[in-house]
N, CA, C, O and CB atoms as a CASP TS submission, in Angstrom:
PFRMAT TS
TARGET T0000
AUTHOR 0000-0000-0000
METHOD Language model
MODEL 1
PARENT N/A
ATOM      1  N   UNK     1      17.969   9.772  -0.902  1.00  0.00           N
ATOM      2  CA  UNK     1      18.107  10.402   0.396  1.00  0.00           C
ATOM      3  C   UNK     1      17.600  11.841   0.297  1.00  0.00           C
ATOM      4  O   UNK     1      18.000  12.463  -0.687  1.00  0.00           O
ATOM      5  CB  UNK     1      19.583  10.358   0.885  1.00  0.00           C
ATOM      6  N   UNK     2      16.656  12.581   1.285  1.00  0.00           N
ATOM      7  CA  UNK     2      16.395  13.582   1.570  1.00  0.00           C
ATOM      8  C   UNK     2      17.271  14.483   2.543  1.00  0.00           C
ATOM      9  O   UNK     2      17.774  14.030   3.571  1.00  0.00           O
ATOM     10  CB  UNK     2      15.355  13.371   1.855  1.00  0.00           C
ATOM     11  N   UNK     3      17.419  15.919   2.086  1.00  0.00           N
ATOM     12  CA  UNK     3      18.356  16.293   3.108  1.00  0.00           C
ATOM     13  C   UNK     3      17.262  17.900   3.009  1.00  0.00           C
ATOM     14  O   UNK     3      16.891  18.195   1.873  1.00  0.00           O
ATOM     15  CB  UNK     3      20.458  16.234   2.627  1.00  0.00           C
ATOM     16  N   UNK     4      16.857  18.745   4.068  1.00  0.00           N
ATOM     17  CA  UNK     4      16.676  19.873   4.570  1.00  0.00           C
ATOM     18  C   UNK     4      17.387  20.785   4.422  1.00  0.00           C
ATOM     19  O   UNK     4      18.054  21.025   5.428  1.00  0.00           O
ATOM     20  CB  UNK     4      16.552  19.828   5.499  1.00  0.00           C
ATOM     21  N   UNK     5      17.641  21.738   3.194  1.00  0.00           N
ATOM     22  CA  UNK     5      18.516  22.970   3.314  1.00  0.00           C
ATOM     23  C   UNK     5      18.225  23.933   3.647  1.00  0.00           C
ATOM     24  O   UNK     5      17.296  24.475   3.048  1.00  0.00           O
ATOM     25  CB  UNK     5      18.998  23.338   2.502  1.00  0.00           C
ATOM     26  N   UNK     6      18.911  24.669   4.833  1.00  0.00           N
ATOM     27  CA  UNK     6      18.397  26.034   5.899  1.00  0.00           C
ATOM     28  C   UNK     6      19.625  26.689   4.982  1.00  0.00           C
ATOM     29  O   UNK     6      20.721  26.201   4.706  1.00  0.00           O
ATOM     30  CB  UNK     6      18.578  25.966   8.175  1.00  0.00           C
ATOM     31  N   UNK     7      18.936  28.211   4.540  1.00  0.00           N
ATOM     32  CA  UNK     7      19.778  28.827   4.100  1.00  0.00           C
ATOM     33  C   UNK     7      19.673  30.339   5.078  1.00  0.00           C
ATOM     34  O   UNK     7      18.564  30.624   5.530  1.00  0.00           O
ATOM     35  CB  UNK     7      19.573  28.813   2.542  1.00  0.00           C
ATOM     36  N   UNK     8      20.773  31.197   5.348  1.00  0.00           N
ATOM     37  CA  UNK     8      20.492  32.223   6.178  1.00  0.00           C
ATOM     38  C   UNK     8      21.481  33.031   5.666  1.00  0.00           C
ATOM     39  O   UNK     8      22.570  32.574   5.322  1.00  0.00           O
ATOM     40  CB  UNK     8      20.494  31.975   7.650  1.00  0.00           C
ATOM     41  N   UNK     9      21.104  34.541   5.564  1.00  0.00           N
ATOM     42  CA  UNK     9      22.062  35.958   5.395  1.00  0.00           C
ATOM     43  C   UNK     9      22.646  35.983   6.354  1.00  0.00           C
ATOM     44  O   UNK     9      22.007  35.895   7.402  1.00  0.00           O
ATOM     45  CB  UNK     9      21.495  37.342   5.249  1.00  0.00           C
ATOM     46  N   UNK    10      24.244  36.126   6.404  1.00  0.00           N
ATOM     47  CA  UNK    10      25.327  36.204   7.544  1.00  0.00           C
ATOM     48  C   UNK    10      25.013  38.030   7.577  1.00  0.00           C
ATOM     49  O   UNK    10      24.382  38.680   6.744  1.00  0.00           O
ATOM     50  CB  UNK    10      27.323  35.490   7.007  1.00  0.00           C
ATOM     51  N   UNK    11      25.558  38.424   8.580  1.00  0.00           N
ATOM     52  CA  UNK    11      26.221  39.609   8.877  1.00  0.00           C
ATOM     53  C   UNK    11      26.911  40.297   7.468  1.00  0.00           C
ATOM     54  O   UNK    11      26.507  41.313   6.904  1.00  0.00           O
ATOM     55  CB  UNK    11      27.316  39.246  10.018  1.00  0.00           C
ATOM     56  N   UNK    12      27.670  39.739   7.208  1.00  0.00           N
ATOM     57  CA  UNK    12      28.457  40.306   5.693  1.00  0.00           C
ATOM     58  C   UNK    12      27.792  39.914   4.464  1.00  0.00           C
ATOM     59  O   UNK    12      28.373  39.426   3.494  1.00  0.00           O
ATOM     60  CB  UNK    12      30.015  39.689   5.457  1.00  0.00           C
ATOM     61  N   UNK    13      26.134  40.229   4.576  1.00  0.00           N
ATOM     62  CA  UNK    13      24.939  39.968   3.679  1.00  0.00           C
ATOM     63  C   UNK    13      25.710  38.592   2.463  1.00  0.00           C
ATOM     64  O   UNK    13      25.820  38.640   1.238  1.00  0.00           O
ATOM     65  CB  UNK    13      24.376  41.814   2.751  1.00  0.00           C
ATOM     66  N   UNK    14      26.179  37.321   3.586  1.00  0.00           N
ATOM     67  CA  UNK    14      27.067  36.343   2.229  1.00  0.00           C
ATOM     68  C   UNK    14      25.732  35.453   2.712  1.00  0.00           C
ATOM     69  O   UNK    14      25.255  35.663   3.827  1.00  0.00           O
ATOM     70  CB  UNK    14      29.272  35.463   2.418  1.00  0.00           C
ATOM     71  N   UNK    15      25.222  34.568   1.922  1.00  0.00           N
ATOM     72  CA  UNK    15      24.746  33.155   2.313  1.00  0.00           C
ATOM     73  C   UNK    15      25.467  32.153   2.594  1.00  0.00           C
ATOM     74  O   UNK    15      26.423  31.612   2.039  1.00  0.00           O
ATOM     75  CB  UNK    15      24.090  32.653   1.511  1.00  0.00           C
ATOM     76  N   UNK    16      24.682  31.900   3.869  1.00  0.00           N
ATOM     77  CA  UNK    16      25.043  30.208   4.375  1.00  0.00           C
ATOM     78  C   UNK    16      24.134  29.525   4.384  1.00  0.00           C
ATOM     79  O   UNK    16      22.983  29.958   4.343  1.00  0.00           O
ATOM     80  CB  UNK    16      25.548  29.886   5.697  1.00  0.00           C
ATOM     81  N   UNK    17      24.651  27.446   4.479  1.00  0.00           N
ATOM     82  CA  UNK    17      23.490  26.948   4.695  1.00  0.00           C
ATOM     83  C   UNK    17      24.322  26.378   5.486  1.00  0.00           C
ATOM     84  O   UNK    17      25.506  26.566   5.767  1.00  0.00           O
ATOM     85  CB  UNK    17      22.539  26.335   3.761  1.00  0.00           C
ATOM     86  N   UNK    18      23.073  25.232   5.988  1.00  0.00           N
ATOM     87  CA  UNK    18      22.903  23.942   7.174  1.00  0.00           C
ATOM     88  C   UNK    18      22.311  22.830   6.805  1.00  0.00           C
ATOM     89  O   UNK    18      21.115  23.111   6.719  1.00  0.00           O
ATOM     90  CB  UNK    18      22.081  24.256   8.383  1.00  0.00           C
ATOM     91  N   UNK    19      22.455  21.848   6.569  1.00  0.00           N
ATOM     92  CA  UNK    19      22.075  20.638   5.828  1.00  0.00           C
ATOM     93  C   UNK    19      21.389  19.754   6.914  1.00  0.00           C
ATOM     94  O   UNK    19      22.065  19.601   7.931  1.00  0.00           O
ATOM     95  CB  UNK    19      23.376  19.893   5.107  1.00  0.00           C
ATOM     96  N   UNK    20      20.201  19.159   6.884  1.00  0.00           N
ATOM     97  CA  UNK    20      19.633  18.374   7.780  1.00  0.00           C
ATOM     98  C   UNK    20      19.778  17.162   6.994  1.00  0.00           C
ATOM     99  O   UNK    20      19.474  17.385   5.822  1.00  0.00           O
ATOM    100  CB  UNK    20      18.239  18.768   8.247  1.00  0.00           C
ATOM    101  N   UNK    21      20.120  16.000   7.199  1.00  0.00           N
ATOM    102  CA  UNK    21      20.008  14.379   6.540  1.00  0.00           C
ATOM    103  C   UNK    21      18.639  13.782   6.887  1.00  0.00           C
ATOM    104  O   UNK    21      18.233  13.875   8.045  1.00  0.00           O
ATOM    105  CB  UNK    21      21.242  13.231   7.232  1.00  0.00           C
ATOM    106  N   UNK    22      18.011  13.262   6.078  1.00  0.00           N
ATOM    107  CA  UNK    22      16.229  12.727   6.771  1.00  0.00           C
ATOM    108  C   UNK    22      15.571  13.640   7.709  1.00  0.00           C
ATOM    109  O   UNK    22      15.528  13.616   8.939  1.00  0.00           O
ATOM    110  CB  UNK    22      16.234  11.221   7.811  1.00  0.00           C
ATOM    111  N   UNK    23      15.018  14.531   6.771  1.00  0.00           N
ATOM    112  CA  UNK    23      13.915  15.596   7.343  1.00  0.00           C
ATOM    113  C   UNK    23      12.264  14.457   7.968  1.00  0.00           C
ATOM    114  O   UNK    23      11.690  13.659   7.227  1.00  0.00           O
ATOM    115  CB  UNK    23      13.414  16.967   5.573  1.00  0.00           C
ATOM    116  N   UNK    24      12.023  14.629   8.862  1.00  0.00           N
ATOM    117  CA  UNK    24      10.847  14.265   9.124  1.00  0.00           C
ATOM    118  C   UNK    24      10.129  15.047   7.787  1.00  0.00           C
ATOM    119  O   UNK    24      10.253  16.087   7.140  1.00  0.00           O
ATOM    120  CB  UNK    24      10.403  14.661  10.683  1.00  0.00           C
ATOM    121  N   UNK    25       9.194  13.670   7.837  1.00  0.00           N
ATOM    122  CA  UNK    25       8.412  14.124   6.047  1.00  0.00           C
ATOM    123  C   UNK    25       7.226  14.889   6.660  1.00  0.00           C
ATOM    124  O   UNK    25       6.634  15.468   5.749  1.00  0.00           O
ATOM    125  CB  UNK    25       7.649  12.453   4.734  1.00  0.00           C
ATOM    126  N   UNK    26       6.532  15.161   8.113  1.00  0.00           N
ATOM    127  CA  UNK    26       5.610  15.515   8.164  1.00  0.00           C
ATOM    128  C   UNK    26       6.186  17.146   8.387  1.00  0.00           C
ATOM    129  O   UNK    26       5.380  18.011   8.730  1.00  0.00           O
ATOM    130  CB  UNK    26       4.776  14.698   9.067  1.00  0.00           C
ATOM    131  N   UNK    27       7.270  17.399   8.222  1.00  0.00           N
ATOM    132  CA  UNK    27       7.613  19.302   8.688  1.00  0.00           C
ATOM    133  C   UNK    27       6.706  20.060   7.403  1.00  0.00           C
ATOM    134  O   UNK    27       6.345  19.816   6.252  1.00  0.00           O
ATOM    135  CB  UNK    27       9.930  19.963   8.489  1.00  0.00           C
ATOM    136  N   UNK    28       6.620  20.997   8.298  1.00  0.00           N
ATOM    137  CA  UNK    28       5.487  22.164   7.533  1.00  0.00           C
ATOM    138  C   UNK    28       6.658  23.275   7.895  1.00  0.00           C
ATOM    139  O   UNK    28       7.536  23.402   8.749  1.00  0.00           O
ATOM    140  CB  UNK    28       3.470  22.510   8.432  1.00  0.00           C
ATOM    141  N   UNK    29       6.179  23.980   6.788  1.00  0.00           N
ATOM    142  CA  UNK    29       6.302  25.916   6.569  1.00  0.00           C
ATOM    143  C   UNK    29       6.693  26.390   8.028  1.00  0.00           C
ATOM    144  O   UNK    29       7.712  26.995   8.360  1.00  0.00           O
ATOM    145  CB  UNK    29       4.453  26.915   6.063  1.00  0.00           C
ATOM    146  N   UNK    30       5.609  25.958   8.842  1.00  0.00           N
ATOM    147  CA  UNK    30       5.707  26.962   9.626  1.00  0.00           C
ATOM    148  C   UNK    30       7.074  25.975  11.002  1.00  0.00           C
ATOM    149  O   UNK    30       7.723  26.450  11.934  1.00  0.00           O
ATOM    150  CB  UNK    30       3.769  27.518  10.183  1.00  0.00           C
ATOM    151  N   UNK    31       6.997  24.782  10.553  1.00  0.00           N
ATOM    152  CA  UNK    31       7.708  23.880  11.802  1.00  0.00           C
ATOM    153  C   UNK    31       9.077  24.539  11.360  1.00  0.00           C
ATOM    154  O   UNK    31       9.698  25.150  12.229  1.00  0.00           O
ATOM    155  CB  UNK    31       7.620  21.833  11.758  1.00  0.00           C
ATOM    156  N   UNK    32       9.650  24.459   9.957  1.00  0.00           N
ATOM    157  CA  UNK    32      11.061  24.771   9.679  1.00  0.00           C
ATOM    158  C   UNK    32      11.348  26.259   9.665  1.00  0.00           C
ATOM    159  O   UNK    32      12.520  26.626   9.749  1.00  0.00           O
ATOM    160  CB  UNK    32      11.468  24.179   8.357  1.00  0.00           C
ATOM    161  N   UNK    33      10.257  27.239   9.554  1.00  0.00           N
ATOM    162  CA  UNK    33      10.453  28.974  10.199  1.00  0.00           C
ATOM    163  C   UNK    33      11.259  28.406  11.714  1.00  0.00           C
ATOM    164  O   UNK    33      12.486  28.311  11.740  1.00  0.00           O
ATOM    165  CB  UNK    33       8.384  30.136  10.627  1.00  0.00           C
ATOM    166  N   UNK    34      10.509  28.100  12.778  1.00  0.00           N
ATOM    167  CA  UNK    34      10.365  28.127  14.128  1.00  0.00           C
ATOM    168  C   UNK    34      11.543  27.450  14.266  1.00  0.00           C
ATOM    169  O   UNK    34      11.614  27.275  15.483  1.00  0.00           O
ATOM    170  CB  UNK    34       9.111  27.570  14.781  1.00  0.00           C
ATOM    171  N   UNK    35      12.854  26.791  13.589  1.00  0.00           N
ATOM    172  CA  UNK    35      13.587  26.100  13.573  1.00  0.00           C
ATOM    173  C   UNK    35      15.122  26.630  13.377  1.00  0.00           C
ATOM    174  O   UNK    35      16.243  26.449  13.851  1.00  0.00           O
ATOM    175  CB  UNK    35      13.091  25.352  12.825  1.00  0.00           C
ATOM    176  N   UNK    36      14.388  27.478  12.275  1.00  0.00           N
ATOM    177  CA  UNK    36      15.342  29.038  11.545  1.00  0.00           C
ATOM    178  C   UNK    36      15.333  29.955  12.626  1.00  0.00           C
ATOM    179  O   UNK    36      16.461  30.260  13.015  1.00  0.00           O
ATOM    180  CB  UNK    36      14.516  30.026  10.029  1.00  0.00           C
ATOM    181  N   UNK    37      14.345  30.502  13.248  1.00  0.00           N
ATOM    182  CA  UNK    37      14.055  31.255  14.014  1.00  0.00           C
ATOM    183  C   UNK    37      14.960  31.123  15.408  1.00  0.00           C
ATOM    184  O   UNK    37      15.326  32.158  15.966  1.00  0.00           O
ATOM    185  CB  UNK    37      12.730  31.113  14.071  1.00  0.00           C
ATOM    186  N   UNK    38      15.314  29.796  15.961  1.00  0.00           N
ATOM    187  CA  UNK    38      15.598  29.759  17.093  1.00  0.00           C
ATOM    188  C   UNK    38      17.098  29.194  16.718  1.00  0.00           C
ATOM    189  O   UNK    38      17.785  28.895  17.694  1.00  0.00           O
ATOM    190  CB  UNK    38      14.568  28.993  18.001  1.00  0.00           C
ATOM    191  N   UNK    39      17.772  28.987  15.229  1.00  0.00           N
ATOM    192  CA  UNK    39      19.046  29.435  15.048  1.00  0.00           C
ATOM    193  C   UNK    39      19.731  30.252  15.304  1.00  0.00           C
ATOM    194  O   UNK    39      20.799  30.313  15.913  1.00  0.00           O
ATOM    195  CB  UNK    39      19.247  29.511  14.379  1.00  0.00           C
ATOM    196  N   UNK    40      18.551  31.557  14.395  1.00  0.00           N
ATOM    197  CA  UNK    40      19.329  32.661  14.945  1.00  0.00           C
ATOM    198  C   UNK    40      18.832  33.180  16.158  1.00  0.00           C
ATOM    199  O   UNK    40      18.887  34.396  15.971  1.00  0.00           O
ATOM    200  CB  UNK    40      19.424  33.717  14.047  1.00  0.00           C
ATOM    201  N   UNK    41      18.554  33.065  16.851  1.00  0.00           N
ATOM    202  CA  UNK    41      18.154  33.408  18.252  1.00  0.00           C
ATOM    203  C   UNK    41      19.044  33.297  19.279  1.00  0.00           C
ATOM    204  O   UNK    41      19.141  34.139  20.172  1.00  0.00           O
ATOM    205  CB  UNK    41      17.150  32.696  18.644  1.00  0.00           C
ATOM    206  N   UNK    42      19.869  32.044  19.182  1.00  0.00           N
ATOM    207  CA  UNK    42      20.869  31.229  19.983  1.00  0.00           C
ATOM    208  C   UNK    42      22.276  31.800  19.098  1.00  0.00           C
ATOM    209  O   UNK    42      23.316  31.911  19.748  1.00  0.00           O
ATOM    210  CB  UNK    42      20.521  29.284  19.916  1.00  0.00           C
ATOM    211  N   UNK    43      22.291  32.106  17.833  1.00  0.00           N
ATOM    212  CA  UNK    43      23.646  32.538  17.392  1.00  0.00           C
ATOM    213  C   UNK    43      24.402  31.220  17.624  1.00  0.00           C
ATOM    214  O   UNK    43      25.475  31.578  18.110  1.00  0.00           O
ATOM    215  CB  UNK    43      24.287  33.874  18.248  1.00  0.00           C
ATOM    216  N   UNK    44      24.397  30.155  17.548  1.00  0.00           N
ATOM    217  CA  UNK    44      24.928  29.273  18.243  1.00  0.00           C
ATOM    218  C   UNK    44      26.135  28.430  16.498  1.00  0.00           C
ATOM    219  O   UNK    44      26.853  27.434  16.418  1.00  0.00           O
ATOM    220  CB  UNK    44      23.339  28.199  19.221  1.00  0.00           C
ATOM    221  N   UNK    45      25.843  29.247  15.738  1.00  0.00           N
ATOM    222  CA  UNK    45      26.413  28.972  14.105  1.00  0.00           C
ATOM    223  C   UNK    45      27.116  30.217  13.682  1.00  0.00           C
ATOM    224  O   UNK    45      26.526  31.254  13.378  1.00  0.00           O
ATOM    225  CB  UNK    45      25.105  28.671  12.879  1.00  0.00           C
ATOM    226  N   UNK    46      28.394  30.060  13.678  1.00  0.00           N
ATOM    227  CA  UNK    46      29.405  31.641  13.352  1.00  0.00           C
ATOM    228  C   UNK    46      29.672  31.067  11.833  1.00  0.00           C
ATOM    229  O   UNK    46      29.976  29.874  11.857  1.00  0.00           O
ATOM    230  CB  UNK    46      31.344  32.004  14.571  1.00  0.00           C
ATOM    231  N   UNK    47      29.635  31.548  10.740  1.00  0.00           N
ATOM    232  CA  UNK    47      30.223  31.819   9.341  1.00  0.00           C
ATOM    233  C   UNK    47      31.504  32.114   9.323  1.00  0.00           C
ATOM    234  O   UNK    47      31.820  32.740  10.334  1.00  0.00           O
ATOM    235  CB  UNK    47      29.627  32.851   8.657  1.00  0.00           C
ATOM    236  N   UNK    48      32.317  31.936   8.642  1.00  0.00           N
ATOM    237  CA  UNK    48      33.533  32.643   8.148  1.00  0.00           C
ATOM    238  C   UNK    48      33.302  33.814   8.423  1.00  0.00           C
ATOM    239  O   UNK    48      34.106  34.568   8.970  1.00  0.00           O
ATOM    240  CB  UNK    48      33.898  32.540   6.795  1.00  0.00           C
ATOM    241  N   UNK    49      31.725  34.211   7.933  1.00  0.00           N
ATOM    242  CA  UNK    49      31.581  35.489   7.474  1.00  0.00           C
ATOM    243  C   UNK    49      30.644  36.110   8.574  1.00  0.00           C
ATOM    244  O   UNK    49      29.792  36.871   8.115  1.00  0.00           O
ATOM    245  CB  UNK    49      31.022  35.537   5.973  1.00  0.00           C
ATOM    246  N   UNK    50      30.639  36.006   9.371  1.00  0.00           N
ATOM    247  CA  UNK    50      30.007  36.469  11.209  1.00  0.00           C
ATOM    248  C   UNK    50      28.915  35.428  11.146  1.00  0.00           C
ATOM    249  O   UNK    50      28.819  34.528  10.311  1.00  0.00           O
ATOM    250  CB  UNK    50      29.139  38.489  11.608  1.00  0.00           C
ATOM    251  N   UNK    51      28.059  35.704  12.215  1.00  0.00           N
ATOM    252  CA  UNK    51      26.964  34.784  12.770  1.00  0.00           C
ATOM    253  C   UNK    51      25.705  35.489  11.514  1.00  0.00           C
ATOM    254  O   UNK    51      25.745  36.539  10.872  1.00  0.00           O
ATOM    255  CB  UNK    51      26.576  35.089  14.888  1.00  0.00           C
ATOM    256  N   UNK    52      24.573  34.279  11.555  1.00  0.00           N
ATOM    257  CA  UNK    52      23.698  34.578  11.088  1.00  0.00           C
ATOM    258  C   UNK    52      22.841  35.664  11.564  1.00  0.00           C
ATOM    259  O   UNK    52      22.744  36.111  12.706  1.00  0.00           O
ATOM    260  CB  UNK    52      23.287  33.687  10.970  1.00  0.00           C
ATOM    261  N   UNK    53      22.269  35.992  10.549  1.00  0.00           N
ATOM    262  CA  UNK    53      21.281  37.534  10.354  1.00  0.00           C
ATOM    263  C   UNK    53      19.773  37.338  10.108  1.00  0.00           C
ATOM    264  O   UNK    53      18.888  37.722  10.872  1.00  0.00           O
ATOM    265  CB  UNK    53      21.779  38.487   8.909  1.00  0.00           C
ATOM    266  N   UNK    54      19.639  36.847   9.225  1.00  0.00           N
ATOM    267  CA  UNK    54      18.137  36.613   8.690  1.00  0.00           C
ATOM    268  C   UNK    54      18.083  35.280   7.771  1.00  0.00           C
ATOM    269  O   UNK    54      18.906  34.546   7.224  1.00  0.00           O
ATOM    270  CB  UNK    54      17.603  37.989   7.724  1.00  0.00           C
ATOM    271  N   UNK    55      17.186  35.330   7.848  1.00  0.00           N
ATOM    272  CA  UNK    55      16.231  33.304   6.876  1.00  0.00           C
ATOM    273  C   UNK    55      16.431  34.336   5.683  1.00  0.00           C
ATOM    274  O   UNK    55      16.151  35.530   5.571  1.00  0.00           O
ATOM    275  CB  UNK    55      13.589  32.371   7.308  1.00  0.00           C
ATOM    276  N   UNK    56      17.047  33.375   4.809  1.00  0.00           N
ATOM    277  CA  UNK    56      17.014  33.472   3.447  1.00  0.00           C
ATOM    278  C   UNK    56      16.050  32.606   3.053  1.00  0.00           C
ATOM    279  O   UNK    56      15.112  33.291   2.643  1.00  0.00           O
ATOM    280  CB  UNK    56      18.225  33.238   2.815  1.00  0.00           C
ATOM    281  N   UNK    57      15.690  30.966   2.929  1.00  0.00           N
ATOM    282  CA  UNK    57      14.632  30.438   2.674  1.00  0.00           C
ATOM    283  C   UNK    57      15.207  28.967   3.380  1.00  0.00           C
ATOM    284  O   UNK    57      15.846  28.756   4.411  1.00  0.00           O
ATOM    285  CB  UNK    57      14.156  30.585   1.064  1.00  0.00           C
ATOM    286  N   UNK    58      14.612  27.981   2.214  1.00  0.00           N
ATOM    287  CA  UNK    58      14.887  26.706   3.106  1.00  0.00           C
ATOM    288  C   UNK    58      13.989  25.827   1.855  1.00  0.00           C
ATOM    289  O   UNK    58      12.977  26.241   1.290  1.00  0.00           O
ATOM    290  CB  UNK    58      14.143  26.723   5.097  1.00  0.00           C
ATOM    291  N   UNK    59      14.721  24.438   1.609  1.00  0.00           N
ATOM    292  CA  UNK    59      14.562  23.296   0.644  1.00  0.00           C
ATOM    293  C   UNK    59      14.648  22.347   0.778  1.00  0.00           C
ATOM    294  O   UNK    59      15.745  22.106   1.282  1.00  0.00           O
ATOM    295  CB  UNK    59      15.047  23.196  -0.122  1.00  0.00           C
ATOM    296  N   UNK    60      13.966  21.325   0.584  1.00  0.00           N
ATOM    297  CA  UNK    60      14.144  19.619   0.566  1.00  0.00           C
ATOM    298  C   UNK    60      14.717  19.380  -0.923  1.00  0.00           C
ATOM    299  O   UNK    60      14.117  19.654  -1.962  1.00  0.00           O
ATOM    300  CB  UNK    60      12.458  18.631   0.815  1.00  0.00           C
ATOM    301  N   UNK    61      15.925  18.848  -0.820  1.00  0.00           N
ATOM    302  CA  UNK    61      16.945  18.333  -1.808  1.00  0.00           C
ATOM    303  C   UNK    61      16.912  16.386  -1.458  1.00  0.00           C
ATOM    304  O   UNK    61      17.415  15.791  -0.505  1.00  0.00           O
ATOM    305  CB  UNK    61      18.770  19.283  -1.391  1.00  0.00           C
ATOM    306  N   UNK    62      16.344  15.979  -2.310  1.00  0.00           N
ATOM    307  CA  UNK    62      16.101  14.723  -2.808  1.00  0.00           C
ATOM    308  C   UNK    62      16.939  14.510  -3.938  1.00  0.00           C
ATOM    309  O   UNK    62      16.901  15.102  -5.017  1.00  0.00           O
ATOM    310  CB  UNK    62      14.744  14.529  -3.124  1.00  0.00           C
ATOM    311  N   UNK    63      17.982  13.263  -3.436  1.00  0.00           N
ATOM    312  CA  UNK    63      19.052  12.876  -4.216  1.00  0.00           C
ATOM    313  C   UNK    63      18.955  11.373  -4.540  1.00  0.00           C
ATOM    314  O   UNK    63      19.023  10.697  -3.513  1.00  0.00           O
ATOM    315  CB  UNK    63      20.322  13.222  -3.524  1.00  0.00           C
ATOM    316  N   UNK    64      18.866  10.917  -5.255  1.00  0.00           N
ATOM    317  CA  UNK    64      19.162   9.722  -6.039  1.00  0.00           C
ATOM    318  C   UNK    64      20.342   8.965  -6.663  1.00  0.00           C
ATOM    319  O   UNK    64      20.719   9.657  -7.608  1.00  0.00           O
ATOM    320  CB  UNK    64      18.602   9.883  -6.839  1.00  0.00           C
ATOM    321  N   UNK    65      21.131   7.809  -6.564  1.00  0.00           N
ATOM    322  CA  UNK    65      21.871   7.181  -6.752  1.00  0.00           C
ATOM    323  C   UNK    65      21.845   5.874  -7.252  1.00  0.00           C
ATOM    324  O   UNK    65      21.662   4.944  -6.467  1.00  0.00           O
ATOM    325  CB  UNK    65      22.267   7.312  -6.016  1.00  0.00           C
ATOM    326  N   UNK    66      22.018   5.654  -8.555  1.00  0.00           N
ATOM    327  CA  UNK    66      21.684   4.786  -9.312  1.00  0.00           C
ATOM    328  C   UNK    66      23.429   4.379  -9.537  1.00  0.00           C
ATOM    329  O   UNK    66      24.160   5.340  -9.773  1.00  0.00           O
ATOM    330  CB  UNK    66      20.618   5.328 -10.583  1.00  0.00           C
ATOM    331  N   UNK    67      23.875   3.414  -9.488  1.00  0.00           N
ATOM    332  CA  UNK    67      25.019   2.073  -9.207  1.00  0.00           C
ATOM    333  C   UNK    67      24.879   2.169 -10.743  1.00  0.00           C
ATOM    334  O   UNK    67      23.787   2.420 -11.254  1.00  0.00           O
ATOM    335  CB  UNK    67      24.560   0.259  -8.172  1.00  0.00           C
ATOM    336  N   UNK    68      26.151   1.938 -11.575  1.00  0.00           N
ATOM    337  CA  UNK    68      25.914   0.939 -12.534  1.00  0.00           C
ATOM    338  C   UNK    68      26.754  -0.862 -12.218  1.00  0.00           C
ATOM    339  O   UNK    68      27.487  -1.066 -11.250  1.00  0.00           O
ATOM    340  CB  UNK    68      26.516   1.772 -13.986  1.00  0.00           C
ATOM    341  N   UNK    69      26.553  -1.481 -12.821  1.00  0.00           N
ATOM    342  CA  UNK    69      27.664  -2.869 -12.769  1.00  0.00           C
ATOM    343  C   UNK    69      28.317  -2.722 -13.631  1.00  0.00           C
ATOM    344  O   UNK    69      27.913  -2.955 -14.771  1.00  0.00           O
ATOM    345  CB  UNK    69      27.250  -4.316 -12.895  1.00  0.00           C
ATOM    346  N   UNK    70      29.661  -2.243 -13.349  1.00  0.00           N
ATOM    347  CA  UNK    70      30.810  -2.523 -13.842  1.00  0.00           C
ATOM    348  C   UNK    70      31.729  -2.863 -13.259  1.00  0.00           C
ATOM    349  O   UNK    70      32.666  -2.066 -13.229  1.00  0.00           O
ATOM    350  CB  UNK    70      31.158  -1.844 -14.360  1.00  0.00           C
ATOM    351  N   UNK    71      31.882  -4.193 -12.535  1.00  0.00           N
ATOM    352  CA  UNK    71      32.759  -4.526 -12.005  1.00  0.00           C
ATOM    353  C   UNK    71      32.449  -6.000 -12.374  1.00  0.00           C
ATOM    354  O   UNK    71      33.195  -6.903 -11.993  1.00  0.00           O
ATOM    355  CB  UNK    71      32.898  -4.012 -10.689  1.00  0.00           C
TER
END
């Protein structure tokens, strides 16, 4: 499974993220800026630690799960 990590500087310079589950595989650089961008625009995500401030960056985290049989 692929998941999209938006990471952003709160107000109290702490990091947060936002986890997307199945990123469209065709997003570019500039699709997931414009995405970040209109997060914080809307403020619409408060932190513990106040609302977001600025894009820290952003990652596709590809996870794998391999079962064994033991049962």
């Amino acid at each position: 499974m692929k998941t999209l990590q938006l990471q952003f500087v709160t107000v109290a310079n702490k990091t947060a993220s936002l986890s997307v589950n199945d990123p469209k595989p065709t997003l570019t650089d500039e699709d997931v800026k414009q995405a970040m961008n209109a997060v914080l625009a809307t403020q619409v995500f408060i932190d513990a630690d106040g609302p977001f401030a600025s894009i820290k960056g952003a990652q596709i985290i590809e996870r794998n799960v391999t079962p064994f049989a033991v049962n």
